[in-house]
NULUM-687764 format. One record per atom (N, C-alpha, C): atom name; residue in three letters; residue number from 1; x, y, z. Coordinates in Angstrom, 3 decimals, decimal comma. Layout:
  at   aa    i        c1        c2        c3
  CA  Ala  NUM         X         Y         Z
...
***
This chain:
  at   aa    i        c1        c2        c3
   N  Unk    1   101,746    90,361    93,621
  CA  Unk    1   100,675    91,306    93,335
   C  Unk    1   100,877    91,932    91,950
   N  Unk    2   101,787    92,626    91,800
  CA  Unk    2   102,172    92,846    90,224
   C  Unk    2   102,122    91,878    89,063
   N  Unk    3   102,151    90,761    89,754
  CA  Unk    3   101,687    89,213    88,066
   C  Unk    3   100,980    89,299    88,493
   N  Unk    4    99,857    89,693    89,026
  CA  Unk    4    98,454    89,605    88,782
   C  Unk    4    97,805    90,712    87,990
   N  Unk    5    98,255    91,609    88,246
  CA  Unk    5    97,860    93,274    88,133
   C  Unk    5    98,409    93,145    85,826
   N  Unk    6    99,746    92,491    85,880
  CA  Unk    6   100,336    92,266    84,658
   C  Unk    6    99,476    91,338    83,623
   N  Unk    7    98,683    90,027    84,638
  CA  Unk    7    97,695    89,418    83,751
   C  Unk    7    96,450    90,025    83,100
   N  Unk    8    95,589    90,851    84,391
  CA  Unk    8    94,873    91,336    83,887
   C  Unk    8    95,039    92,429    82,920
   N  Unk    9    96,306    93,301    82,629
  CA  Unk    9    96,785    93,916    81,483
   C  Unk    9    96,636    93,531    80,372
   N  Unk   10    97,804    91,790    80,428
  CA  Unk   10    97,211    91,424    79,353
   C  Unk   10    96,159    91,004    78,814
   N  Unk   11    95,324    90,234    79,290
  CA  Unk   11    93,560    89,944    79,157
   C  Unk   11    93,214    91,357    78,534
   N  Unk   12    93,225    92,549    79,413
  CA  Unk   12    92,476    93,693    78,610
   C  Unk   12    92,965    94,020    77,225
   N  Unk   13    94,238    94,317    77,187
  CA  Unk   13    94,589    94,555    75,665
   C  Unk   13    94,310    93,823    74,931
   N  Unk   14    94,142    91,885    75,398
  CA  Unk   14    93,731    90,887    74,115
   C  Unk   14    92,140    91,089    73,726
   N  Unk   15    90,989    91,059    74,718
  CA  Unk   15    89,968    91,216    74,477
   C  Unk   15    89,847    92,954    73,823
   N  Unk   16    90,579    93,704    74,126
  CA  Unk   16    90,373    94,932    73,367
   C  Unk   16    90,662    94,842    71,916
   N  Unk   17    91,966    93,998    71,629
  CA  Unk   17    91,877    94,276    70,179
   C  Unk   17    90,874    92,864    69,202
   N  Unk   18    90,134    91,980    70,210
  CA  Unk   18    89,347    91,439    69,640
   C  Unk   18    88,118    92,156    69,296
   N  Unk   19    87,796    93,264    69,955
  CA  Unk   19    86,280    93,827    70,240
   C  Unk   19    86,488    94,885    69,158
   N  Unk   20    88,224    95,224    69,030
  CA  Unk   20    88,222    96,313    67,702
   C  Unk   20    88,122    95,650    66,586
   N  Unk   21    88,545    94,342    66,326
  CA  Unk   21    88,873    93,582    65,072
   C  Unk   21    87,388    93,465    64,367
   N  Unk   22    86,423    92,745    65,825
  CA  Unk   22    85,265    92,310    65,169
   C  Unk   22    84,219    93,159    64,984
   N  Unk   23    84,640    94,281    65,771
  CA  Unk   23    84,046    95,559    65,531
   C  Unk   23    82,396    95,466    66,329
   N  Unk   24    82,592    94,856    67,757
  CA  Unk   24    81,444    94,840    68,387
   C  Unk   24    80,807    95,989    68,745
   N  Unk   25    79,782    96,098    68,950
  CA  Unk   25    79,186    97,381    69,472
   C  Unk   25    78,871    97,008    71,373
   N  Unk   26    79,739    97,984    72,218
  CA  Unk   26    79,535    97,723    73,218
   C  Unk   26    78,411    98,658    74,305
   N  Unk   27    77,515    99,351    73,442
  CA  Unk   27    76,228   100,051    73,985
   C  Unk   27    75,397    98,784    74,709
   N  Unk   28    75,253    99,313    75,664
  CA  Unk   28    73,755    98,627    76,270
   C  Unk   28    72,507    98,893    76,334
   N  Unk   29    71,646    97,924    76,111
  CA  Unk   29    70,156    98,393    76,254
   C  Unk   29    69,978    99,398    76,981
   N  Unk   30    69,152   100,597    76,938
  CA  Unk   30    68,806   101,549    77,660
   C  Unk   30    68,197   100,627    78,716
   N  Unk   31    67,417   100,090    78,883
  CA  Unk   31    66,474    99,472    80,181
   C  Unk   31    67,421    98,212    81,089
   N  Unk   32    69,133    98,255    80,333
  CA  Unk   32    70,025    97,339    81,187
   C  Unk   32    70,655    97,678    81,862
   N  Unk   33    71,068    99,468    81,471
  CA  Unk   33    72,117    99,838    82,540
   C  Unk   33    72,417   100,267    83,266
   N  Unk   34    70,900    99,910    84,225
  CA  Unk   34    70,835   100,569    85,601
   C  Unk   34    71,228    99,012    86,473
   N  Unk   35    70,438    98,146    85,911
  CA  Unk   35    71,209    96,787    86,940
   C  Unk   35    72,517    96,403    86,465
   N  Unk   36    73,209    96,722    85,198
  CA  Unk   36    74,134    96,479    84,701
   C  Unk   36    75,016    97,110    85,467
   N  Unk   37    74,680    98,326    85,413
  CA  Unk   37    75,780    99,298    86,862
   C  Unk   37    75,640    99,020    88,166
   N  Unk   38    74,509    98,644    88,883
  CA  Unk   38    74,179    97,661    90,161
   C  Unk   38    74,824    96,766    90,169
   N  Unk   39    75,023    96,056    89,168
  CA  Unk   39    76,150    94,256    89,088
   C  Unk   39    77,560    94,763    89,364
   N  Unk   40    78,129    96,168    88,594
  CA  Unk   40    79,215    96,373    88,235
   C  Unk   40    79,580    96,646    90,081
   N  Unk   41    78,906    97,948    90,705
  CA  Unk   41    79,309    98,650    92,047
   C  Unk   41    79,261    97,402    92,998
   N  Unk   42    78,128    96,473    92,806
  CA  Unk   42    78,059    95,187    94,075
   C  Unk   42    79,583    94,403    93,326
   N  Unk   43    80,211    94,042    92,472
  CA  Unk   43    80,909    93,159    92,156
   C  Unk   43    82,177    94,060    92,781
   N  Unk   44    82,257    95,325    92,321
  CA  Unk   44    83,907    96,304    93,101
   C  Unk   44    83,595    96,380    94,620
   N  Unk   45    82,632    96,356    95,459
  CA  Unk   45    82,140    96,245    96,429
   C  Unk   45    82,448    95,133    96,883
   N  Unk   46    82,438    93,830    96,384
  CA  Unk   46    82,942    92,739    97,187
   C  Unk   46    84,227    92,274    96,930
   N  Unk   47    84,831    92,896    96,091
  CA  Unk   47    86,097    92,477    95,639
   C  Unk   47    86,945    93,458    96,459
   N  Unk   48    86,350    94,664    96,816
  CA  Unk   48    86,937    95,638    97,883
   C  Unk   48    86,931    94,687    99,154
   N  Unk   49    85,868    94,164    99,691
  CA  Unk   49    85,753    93,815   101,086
   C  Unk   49    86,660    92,305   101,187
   N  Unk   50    86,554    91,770   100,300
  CA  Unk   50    87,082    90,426   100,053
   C  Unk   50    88,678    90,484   100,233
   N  Unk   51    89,066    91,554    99,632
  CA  Unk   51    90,580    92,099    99,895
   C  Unk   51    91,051    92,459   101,756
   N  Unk   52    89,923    92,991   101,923
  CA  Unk   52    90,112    93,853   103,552
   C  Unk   52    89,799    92,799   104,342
   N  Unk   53    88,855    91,499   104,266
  CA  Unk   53    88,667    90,840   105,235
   C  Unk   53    89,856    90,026   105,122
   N  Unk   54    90,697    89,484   104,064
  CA  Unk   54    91,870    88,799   104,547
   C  Unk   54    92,582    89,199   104,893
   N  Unk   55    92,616    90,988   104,722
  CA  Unk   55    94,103    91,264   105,486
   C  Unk   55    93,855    91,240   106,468
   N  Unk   56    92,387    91,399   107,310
  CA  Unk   56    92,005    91,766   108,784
   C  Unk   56    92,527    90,609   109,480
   N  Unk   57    92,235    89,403   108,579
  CA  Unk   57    92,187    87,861   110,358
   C  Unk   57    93,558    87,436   109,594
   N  Unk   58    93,820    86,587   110,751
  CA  Unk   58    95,468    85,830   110,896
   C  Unk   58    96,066    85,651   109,691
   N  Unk   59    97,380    85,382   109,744
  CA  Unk   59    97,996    84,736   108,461
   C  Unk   59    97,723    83,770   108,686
   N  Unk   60    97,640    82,646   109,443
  CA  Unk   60    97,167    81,080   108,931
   C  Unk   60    96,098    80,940   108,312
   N  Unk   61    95,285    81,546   109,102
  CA  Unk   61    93,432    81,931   108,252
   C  Unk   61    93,415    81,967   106,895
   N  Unk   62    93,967    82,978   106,651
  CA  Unk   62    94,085    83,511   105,402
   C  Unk   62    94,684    82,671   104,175
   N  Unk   63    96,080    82,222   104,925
  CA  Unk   63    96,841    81,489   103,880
   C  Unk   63    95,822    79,766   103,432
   N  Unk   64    95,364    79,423   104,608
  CA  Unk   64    94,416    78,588   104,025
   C  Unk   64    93,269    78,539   103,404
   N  Unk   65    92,373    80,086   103,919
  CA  Unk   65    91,370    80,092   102,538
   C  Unk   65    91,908    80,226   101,138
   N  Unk   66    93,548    81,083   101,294
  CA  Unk   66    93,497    81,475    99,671
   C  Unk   66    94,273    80,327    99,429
   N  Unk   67    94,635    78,769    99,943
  CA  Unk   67    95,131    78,025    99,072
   C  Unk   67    94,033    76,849    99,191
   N  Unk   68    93,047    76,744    99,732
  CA  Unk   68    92,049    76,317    99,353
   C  Unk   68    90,983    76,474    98,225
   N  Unk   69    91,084    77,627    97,513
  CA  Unk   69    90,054    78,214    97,140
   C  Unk   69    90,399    77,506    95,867
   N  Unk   70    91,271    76,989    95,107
  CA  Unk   70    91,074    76,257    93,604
   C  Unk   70    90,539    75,180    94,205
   N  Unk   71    90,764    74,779    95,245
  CA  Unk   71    89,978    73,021    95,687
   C  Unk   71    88,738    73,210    95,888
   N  Unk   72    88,094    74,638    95,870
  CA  Unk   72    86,706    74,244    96,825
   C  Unk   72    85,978    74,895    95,636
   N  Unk   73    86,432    75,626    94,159
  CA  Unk   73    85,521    76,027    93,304
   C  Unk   73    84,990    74,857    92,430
   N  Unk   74    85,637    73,594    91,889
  CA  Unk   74    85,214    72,887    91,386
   C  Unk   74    83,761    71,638    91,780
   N  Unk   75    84,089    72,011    93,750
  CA  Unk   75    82,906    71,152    94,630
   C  Unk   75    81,626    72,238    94,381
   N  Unk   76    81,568    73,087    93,837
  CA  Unk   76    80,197    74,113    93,195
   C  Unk   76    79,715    73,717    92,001
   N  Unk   77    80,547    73,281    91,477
  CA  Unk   77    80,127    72,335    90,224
   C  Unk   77    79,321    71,239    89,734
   N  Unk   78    77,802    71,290    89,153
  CA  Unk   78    77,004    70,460    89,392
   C  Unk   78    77,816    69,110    88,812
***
């Protein structure tokens, strides 16, 4: 859990000092950031529940969706 928590650290600090370098402007359209914040609460919303439903059912359950799940994102792939 902590190398994960450590990756996304690093990801943020790299894309942060890209966004300072190139000097993006990260304002949003006034008329975007009401679904923009709708995307944001539904996306922490399922990433909340997504967490709680594996701890809820079995460890076999579980251990096979989460070592399935690199095999079954690429079959989404047109």
């Amino acid at each position: 859990m902590l190398r994960k928590n450590f990756k996304s650290l690093i990801t943020l600090i790299a894309f942060s000092i890209v966004v300072i370098l190139c000097k993006h402007d990260l304002k949003s359209i006034p008329s975007e950031r009401v679904p923009l914040a709708l995307r944001c609460l539904t996306g922490c919303i399922g990433l909340i529940l997504t967490y709680v439903s594996i701890k809820l059912i079995p460890l076999g359950d579980s251990q096979s969706i989460i070592f399935s799940s690199p095999v079954t994102f690429p079959s989404y792939l047109p």
